[in-house]
C-alpha positions in Angstrom: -18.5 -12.7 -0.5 -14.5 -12.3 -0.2 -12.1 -14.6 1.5 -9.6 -13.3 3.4 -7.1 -14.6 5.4 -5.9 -14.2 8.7 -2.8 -15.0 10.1 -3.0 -14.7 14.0 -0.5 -13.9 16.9 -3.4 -13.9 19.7 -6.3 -15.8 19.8 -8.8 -13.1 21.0 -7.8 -10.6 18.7 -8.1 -13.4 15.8 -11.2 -14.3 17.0 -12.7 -10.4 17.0 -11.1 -10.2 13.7 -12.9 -13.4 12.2 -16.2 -12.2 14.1 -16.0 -8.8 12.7 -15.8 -9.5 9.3 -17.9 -12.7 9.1 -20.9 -10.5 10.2 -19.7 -8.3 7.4 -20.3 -11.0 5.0 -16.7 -12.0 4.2 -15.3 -15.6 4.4 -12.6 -15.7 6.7 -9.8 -18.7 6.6 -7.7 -18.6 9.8 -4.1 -19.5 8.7 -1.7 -21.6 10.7 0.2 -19.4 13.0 3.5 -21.5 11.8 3.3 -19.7 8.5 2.2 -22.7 6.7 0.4 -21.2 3.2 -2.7 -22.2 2.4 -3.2 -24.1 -0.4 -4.5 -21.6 -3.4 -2.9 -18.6 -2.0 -4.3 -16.8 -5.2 -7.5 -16.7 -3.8 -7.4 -14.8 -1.3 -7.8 -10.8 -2.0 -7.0 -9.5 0.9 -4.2 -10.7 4.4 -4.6 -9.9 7.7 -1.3 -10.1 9.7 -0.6 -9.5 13.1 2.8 -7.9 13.0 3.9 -9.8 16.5 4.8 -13.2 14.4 8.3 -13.7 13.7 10.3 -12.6 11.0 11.4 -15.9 10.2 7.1 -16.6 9.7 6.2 -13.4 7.7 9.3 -13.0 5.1 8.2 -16.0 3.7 4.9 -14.9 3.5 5.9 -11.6 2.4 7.1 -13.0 -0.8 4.2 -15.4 -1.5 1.8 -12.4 -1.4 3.5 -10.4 -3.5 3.5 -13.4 -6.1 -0.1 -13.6 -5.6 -0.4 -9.4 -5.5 -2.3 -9.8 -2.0 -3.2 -6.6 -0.3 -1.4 -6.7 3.2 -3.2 -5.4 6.6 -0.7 -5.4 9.5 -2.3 -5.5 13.2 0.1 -3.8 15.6 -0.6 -2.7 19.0 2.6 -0.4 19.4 2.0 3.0 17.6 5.7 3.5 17.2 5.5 0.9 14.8 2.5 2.0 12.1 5.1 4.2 9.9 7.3 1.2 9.1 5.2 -1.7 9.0 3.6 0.8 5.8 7.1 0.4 4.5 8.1 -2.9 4.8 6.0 -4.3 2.8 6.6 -3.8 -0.7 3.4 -4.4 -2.2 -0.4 -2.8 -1.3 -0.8 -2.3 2.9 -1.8 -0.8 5.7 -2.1 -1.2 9.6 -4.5 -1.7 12.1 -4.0 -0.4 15.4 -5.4 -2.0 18.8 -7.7 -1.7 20.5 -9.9 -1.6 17.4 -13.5 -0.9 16.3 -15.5 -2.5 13.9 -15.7 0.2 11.6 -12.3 1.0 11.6 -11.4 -2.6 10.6 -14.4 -3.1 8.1 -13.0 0.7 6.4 -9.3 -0.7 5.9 -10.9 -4.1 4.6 -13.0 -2.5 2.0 -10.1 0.1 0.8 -7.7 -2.7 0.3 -10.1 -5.1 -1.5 -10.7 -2.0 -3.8 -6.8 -1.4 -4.0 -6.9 -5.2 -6.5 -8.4 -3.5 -9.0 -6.5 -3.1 -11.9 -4.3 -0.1 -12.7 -4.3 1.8 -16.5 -0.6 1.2 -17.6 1.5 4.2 -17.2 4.5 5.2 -19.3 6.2 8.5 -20.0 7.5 10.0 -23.1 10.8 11.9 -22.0 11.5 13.4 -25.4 7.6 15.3 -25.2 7.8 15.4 -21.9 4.7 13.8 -21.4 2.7 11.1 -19.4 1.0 8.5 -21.2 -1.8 6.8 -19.8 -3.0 3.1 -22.0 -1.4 4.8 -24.6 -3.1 8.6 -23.9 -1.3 11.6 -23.9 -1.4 13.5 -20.5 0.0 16.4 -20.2 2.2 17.8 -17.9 3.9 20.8 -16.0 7.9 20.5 -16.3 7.4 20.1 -12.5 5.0 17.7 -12.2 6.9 15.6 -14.9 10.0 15.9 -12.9 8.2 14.8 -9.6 6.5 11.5 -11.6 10.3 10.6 -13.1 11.5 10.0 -9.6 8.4 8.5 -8.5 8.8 6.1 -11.7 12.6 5.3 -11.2 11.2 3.8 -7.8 8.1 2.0 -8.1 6.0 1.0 -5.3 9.1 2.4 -3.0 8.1 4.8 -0.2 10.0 8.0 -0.8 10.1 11.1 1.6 9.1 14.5 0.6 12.9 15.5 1.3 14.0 12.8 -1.1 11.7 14.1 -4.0 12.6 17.7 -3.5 16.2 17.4 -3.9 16.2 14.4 -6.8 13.2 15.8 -8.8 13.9 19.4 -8.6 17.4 19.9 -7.2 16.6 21.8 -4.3 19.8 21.5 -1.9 17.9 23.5 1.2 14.4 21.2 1.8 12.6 24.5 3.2 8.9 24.2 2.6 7.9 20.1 2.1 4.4 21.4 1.3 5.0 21.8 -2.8 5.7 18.5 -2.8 2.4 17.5 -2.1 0.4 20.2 -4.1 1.7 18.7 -7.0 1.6 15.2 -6.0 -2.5 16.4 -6.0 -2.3 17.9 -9.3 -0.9 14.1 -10.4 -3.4 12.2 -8.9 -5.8 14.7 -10.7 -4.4 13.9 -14.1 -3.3 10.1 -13.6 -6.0 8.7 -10.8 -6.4 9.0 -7.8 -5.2 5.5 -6.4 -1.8 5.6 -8.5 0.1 7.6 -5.9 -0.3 6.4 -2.6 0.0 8.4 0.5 3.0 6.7 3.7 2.2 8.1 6.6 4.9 10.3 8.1 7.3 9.4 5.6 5.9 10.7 1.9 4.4 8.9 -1.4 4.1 5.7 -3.2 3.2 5.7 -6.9 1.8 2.2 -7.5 2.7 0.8 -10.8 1.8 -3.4 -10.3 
C-alpha cells in the first residue's frame, strides 16, 4: 500500500478524495489545511493539492516536495486554470479537474506513483554528436540532437513548440509546430518514453531529476 497525502481546500471533495483511494488500497494522510508538513515528508510518494489554498500555503510546500521529489496532483475546478497549474510546478504534476470520477482520479494516481521511478542518466556528447544513455551510445539525427540540446539547457522547464523551433533549429517563421513533435516521438523512441513529458497546450518537458 502507498501513502499519499492530501492537502484539502473543501471538506467534501477531501473526503471523496480520501474515500476514493482508500477503497483503492492506498493510505491516505489528510494534511493540515494551514500548510503545516507532516513530519517524514519523504514518505510520501505522491501529493494531492487542491489548487484553491493560498499561495502563501503551497510555495512553501512547493519547495518541500521538490526536496523530497514528490509527484504533485493539483485539484482545480476552473478549466482555465489546468495549462498553468502543469507549469508551476517545477517538479513531476498533473491536475485533476472537478467534478471528478473515480477512475479518472485512480488513472492520475497510478501514473504519478509510476513517474518516482528512477530515470537512466542522460548526457550528450557534443563533439560526436551523440546521446549517451548510463554511459550508452545513442545515436542521433542532427535534428533530433539539436531538439534534445535545448530540451537539456532547460531541464524539467515547460518549453513551447514555438520556442524549440526557433532555438533548436533557427526557424524565424514558426509555420508548421507539428515537426516538433514527430521528432520529440522519435526521442522518446531512442531515450524512453517517460523522459520527455508532454504540457498540455503549451509543449514538452524532458525530465532529467
Amino acid at each position: 500500500m502507498t501513502t499519499i497525502l492530501i492537502y484539502g481546500y473543501d471538506p467534501s471533495t477531501t473526503r471523496k478524495l480520501k474515500d476514493c483511494l482508500q477503497k483503492a488500497k492506498h493510505y491516505v494522510s489528510v494534511c493540515d489545511a494551514g500548510g503545516r508538513a507532516p513530519a517524514e515528508p519523504e514518505k510520501a510518494p505522491l501529493v494531492i493539492l487542491d489548487a484553491r489554498l493560498k499561495w502563501t500555503v503551497c510555495r512553501p510546500l512547493f519547495e518541500q516536495f521538490l526536496r523530497t521529489g514528490s509527484p504533485v496532483l493539483f485539484v482545480t475546478g476552473d478549466l482555465a486554470m489546468v495549462g498553468h497549474l502543469r507549469t508551476l510546478y517545477a517538479g513531476v504534476s498533473d491536475v485533476l479537474t472537478l467534478p471528478f470520477t473515480h477512475k479518472a482520479l485512480l488513472s492520475k494516481v497510478t501514473s504519478l506513483l509510476g513517474s518516482r521511478q528512477e530515470l537512466r542518466e542522460l548526457a550528450l556528447n557534443e563533439k560526436e554528436r551523440v546521446a549517451l544513455l548510463d554511459g550508452q551510445r545513442v545515436e542521433l539525427t542532427a535534428q533530433e540532437f539539436a531538439l534534445l540540446l535545448v530540451l537539456m539547457e532547460n531541464p524539467d522547464m515547460a518549453l513551447s513548440r514555438e520556442h524549440l523551433l526557433r532555438h533548436a533549429w533557427g526557424y524565424q517563421s514558426m509555420g508548421d509546430t507539428r515537426t516538433v513533435d514527430v521528432h520529440v516521438q522519435r526521442l522518446r523512441k531512442k531515450l524512453g518514453g517517460e523522459r520527455i513529458e508532454t504540457v498540455y497546450k503549451c509543449g514538452y518537458r524532458l525530465k532529467m531529476a
